[in-house]
Structures are given as C-alpha cells and as structure tokens.
C-alpha positions as CSV (number, residue, x, y, z in Angstrom):
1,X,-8.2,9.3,-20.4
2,X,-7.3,6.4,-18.6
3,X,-8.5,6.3,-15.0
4,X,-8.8,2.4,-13.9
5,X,-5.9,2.4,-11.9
6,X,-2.4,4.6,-10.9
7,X,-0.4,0.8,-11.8
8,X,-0.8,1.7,-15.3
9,X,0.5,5.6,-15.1
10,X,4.0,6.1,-16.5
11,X,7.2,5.8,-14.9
12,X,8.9,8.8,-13.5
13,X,11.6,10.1,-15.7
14,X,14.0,10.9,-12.5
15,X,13.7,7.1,-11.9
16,X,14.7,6.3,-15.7
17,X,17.9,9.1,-15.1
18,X,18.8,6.9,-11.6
19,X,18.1,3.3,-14.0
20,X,20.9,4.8,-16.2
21,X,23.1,6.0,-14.0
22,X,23.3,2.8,-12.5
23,X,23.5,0.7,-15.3
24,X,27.4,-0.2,-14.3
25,X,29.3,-3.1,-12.9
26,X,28.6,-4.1,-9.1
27,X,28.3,-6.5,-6.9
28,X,24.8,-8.8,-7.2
29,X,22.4,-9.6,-5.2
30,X,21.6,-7.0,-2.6
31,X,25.6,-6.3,-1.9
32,X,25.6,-3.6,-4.4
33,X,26.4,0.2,-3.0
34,X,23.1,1.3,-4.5
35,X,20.9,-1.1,-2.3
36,X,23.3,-0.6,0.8
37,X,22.0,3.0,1.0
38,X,18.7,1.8,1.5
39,X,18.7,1.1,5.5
40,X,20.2,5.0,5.9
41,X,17.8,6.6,3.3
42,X,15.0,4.5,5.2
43,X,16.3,5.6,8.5
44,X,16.5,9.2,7.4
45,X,13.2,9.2,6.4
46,X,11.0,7.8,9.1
47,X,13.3,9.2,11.9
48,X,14.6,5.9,13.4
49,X,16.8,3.5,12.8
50,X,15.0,0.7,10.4
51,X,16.4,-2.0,8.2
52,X,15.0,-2.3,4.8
53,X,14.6,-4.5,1.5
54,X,13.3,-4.5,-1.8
55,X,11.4,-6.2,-3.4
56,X,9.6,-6.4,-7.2
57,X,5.8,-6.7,-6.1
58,X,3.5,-5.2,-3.1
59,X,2.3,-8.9,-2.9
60,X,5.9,-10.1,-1.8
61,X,6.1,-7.3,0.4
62,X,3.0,-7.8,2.3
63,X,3.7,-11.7,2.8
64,X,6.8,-12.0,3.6
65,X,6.1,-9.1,5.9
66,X,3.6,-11.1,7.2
67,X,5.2,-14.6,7.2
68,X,7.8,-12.4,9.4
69,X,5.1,-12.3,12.0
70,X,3.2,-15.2,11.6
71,X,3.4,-19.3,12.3
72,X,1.8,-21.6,9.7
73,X,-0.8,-22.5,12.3
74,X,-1.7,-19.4,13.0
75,X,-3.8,-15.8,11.7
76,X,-3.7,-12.5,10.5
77,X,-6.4,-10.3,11.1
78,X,-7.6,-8.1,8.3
79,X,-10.3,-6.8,7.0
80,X,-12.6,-9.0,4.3
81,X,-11.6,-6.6,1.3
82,X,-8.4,-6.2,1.9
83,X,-5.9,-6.9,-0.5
84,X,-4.4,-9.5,1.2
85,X,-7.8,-11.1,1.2
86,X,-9.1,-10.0,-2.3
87,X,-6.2,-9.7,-4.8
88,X,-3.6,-11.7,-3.9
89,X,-4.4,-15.3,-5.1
90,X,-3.4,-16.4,-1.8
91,X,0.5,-15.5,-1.6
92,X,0.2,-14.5,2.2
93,X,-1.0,-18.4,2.9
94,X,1.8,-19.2,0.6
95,X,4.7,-17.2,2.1
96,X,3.3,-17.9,6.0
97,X,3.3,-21.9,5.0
98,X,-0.3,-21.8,5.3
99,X,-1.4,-18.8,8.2
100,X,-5.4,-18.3,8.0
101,X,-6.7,-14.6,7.5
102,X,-9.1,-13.5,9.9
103,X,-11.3,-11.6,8.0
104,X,-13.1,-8.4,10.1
105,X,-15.8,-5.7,8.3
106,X,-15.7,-1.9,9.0
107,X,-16.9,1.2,7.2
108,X,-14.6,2.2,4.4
109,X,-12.6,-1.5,4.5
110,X,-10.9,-0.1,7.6
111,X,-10.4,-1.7,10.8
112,X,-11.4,-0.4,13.9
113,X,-9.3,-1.3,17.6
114,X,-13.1,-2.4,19.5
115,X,-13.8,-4.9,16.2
116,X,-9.9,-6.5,16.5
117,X,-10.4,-6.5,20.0
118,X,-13.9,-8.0,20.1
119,X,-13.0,-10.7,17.4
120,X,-9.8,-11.2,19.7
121,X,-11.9,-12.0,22.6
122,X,-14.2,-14.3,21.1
123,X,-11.3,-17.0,20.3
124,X,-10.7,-19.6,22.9
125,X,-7.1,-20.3,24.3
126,X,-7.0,-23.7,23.4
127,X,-5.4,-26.3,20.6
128,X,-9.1,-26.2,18.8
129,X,-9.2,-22.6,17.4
130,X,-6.5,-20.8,15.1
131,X,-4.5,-17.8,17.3
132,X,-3.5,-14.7,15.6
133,X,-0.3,-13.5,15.5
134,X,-1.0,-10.0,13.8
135,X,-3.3,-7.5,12.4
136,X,-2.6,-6.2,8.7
137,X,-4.2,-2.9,7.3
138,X,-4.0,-1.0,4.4
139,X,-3.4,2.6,4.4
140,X,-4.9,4.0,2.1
141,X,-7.7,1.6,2.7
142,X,-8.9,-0.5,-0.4
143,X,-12.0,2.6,-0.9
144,X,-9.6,5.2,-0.5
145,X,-9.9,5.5,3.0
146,X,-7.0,7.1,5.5
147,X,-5.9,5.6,8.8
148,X,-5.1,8.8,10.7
149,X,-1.8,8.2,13.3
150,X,-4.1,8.0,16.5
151,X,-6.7,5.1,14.5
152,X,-3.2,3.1,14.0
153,X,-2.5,3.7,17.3
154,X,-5.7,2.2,19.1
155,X,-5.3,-1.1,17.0
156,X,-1.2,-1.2,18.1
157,X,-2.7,-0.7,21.5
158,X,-4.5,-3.5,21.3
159,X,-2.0,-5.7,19.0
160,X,0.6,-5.0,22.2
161,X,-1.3,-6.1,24.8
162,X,-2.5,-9.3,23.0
163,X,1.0,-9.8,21.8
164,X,-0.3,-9.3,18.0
165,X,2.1,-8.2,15.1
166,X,1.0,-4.8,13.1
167,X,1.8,-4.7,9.2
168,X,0.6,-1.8,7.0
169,X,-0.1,-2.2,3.6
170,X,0.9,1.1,2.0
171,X,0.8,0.3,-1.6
172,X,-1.0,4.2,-0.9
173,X,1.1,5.0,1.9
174,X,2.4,7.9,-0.2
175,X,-1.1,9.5,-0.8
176,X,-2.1,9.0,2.8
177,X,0.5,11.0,4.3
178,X,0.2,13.2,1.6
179,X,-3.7,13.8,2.5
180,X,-3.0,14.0,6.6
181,X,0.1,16.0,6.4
182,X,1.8,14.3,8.7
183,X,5.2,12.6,9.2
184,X,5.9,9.3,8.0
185,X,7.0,8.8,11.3
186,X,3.9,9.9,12.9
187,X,1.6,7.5,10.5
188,X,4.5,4.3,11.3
189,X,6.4,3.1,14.1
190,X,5.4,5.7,16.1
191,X,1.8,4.9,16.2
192,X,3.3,1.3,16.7
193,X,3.5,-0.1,12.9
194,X,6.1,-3.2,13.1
195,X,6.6,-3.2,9.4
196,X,5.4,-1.2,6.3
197,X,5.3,-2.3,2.5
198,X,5.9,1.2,1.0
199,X,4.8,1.1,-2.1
200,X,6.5,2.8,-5.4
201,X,4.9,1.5,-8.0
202,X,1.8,2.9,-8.0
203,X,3.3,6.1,-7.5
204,X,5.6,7.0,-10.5
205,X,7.9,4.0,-9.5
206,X,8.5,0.8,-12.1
207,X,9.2,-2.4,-10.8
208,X,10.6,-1.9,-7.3
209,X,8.1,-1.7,-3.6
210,X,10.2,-1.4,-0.3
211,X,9.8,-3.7,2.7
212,X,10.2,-1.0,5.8
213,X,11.5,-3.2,9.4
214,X,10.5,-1.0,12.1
215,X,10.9,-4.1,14.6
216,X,14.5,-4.9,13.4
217,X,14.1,-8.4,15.2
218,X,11.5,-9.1,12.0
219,X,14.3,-8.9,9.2
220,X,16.8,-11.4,9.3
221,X,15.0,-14.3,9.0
222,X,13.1,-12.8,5.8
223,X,16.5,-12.2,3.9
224,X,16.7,-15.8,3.7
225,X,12.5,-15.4,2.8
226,X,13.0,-13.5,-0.1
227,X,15.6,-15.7,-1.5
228,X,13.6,-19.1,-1.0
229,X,10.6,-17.2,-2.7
230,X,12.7,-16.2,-5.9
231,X,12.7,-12.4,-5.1
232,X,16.1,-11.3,-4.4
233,X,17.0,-10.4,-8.2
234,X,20.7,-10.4,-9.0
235,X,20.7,-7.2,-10.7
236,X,18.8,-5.7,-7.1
237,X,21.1,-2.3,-7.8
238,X,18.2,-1.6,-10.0
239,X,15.8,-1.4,-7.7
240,X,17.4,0.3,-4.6
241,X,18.2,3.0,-7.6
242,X,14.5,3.5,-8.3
243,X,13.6,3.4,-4.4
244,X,16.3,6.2,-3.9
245,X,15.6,8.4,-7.0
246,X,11.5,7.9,-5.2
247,X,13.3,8.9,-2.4
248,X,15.5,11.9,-3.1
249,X,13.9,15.8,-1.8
250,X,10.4,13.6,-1.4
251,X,10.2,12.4,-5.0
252,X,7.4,9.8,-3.4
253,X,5.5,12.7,-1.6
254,X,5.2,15.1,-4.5
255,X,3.9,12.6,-7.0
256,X,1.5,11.5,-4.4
257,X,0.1,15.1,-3.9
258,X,-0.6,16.0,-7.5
259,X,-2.6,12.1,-7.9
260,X,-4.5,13.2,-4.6
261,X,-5.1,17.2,-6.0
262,X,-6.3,15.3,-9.9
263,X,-9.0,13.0,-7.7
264,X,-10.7,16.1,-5.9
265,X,-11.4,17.8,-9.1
266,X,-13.6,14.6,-10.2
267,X,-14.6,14.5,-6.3
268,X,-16.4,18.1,-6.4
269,X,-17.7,17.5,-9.8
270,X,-19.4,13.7,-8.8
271,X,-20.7,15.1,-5.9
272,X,-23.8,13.3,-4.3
273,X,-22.5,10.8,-6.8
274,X,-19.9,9.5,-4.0
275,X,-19.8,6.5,-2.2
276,X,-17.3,7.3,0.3
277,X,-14.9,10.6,0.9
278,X,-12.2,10.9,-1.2
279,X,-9.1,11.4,1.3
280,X,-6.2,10.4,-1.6
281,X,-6.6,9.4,-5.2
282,X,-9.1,6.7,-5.5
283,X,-13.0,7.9,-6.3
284,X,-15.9,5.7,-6.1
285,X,-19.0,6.8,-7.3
286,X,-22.7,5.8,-7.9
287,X,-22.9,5.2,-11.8
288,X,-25.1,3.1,-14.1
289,X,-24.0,1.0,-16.8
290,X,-26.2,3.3,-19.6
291,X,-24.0,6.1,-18.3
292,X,-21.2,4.1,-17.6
293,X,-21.1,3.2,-21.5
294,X,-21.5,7.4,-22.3
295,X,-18.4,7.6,-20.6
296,X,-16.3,4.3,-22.1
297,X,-17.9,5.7,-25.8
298,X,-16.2,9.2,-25.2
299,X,-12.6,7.5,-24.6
300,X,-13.0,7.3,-20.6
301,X,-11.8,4.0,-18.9
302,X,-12.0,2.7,-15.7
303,X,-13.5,0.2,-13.4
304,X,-16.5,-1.2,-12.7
305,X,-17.2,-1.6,-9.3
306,X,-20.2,-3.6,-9.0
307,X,-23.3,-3.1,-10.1
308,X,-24.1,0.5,-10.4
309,X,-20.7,1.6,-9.1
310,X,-17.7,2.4,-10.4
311,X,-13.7,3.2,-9.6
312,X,-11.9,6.1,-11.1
313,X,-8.5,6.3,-9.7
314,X,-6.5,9.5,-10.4
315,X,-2.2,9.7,-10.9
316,X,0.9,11.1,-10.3
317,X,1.4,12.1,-14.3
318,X,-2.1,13.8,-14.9
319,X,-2.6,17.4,-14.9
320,X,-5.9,19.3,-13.6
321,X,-6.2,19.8,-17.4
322,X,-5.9,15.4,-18.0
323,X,-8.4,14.9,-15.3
324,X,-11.1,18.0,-15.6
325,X,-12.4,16.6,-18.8
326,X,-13.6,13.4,-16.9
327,X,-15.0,15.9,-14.3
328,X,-16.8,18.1,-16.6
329,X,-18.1,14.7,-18.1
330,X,-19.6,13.2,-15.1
331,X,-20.8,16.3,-14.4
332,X,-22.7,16.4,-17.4
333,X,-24.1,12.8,-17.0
C-alpha cells in the first residue's frame, strides 16, 4: 500500500544471499576480491573498458562525479529540479569546493542540447562570469521522464565542442533502459556520457550506488575524493557484493522492468488524470486533497506533489495484484 517512493521497497533477497556469503575475512577498504570484480563486471556490462567505485549514497555519487569534472570556481549545468539542485542540501557545492549550478528549465525536468547551448552562449569569456565545466542530467528525469540515446547525444555534442563534462544521474538508470530497450551502452558512453552514478538502491539494492568512469582520466583523483569525504567504508566487500549480486544475469534490469510494468497499470487507470507520460515507474497525477485524503483513509500513501498533485511511485517487490488496488481506487475517485 505504500507508493511514496521505490527507497523504501525491500531489499532483494539475492543481495542478502551475496551479504552472507561475503560475510568472511578480507582485506579492507576497497582491496577486497569482492570489490576488485567491480571494474570487469562494469566493463562487461556497458561494453568498454570503465573503472568503477562504490559508494553508500547517490548523493556521493553524483558529487564526487561531479567534483571530478568541475573547479571550485566554476559550474554545472542542470536543470532547476534536478536532484542535484532540489534534494541534495548542497553536497555537489560541498564536494566541488564550492562549483555553482547553472540551473536550465525544460519540459519534463529534462534538458534539451539548444537550451545548454543557448545558456552556454550567453556567458562572457571573461574573469566576471562563472564558466561551466559540465552538464549533469538525470535519467530517468526527476517526473519520470526518459533521455532517449540520440537526446544524450545532442547535449554530448554540444558538451564536446564547448569542452563541457557530461554526468548522468541514474538513480533510475535501471528503469530507463528498461523502458527504451536499449543497451546500457547505447544510453552511456556511447552517446558520449563521461561518468554515470548507477543507482541500486532504489532498485532492490540496500546501501550500495555505483560510480561508472567512462572517461578513465576522471577516476584517480576521486579515489583519494571518496576517502577525504568519509565514503570509502572499511568493510567496502559489502558493497561490491550487493552491486555484483544487482549485477549477476541482469538482477538490476529485471527488478526495474516489473517497477516500470506495476506503474502502467495505475497509468491506464489515472488516465486524463496524468501530468506527464509515464516512461518508467514514477506517476504523477492531477489529484485533490478531499480525494487525496479518500485515498490516505483507505491505507494508500504517497506524496504530495504540490497543490493538487501528487506522486505515486511503483517498485521492484510489488505485484500487478499490490498495485491494481491503488488503480482500481483512483479509478474510482
């Protein structure tokens, strides 16, 4: 009955199994054979040869992704709801020593390559004005929208020839390549992604997101970023062991499928209720609070989404039958 958000679904009993099994002595830190794997299983996965860390939160992921690719006196260009922007008390400023975001609009909280390069074109080249160093964007956007491979693409177009980094925030990258059926590959490095924070969490995962190097160049110096932030955990065999359990004959892909297939039964049933297409597992609908409080009073919880709106998000662990009684009950509204 619980719909405000896939971060509180239950963990993924292949991931407790792999927890287990690794529950032995090893070396700490990141030396451990588990977390070794991780740069191969990465590798293997997106077709090219990456380098790879964990890492406990998306937030961590995203800045020191982004403190990667970014000066303190300099920007990041992302769109005013993203994360980033809206829900992460600042940590990118934090990580970057103090980078500005850049904040763009666009339909659906996504980015578009005219408004980067527009916004680009309107900054002078001198000491006055902050210069960006990348463009961040989350896919699936924060209203559930998808970046398709040739929309990345026309933004790492223009990122190249202004000599911008491009970060994607996939704390939904699962559900977006689920929903385009598409490589990883295809949706990453080569559309001309420079780093990915593929998230597990929200996905059946526990307490472990992967940082994705697609630009090898990136990585060194943010081993020695993750440690001065206080995220390389000395027990980090227990997260490479959920990643590679997420990991293992598309763990990550099925469990984003079955969140996408449990938000398109409440899709059909809100109907003209919808506020934007659902293309993964987040659904945001036209609702008021009197109905709103019909729902909460028959067990139903989720978020409100301003006034007159609200946010159902749908995951990995709920059946058609968990989610078709919220259907049949908006339906009913």
């Amino acid at each position: 009955m619980r719909f405000f958000s896939d971060n509180a679904a239950s963990v993924h009993p292949r991931l407790l199994e792999a927890l287990a099994q690794a529950n032995g002595q090893d070396t700490a830190y990141d030396g451990d054979a588990l977390s070794a794997q991780l740069n191969d299983a990465f590798s293997d996965l997106f077709e090219i040869k990456v380098e790879a860390l964990w890492v406990a939160t998306g937030t961590a992921a995203n800045s020191l992704a982004l403190a990667a690719m970014c000066q303190p006196h300099q920007g990041v260009i992302c769109h005013k709801e993203a994360h980033i922007e809206q829900d992460e008390a600042g940590a990118p400023g934090f990580f970057t020593g103090g980078a500005k975001l850049m904040l763009l609009d666009g339909a659906g909280a996504k980015l578009s390559a005219a408004s980067v390069e527009a916004h680009c074109a309107a900054i002078r080249d001198d000491v006055h004005q902050v210069q960006p160093a990348a463009v961040s964007i989350t896919n699936t956007s924060e209203y559930g929208m998808v970046y398709h491979p040739d929309e990345v693409a026309g933004l790492a177009e223009v990122c190249k020839a202004r000599g911008l980094g491009l970060h994607m925030d996939g704390a939904r990258f699962a559900n977006a390549v689920a929903t385009l059926g598409c490589s990883p590959a295809e949706l990453t490095w080569k559309a001309g992604v420079d780093a990915l924070s593929f998230g597990f969490v929200k996905n059946g995962g526990m307490s472990a997101e992967a940082l994705v190097f697609f630009d090898r160049t990136l990585a060194a110096d943010t081993h020695y970023r993750r440690k001065r932030a206080g995220h390389l955990q000395s027990k980090g065999r227990f997260l490479a062991a959920q990643i590679l359990a997420m990991l293992e004959n598309d763990l990550w892909l099925d469990n984003a499928r079955a969140a996408n297939a449990g938000a398109q039964i409440i899709a059909k049933a809100a109907h003209d209720r919808l506020l934007y297409p659902v293309e993964a597992n987040e659904i945001f609908i036209k609702l008021s609070a009197d109905e709103a409080a019909q729902l909460r009073a028959t067990g139903f919880d989720f978020y409100d989404w301003g006034e007159g709106q609200a946010r159902l998000v749908t995951s990995w662990n709920q059946s058609a039958g968990d989610v078709r009684p919220l259907a049949e009950a908006i339906a009913a509204l």
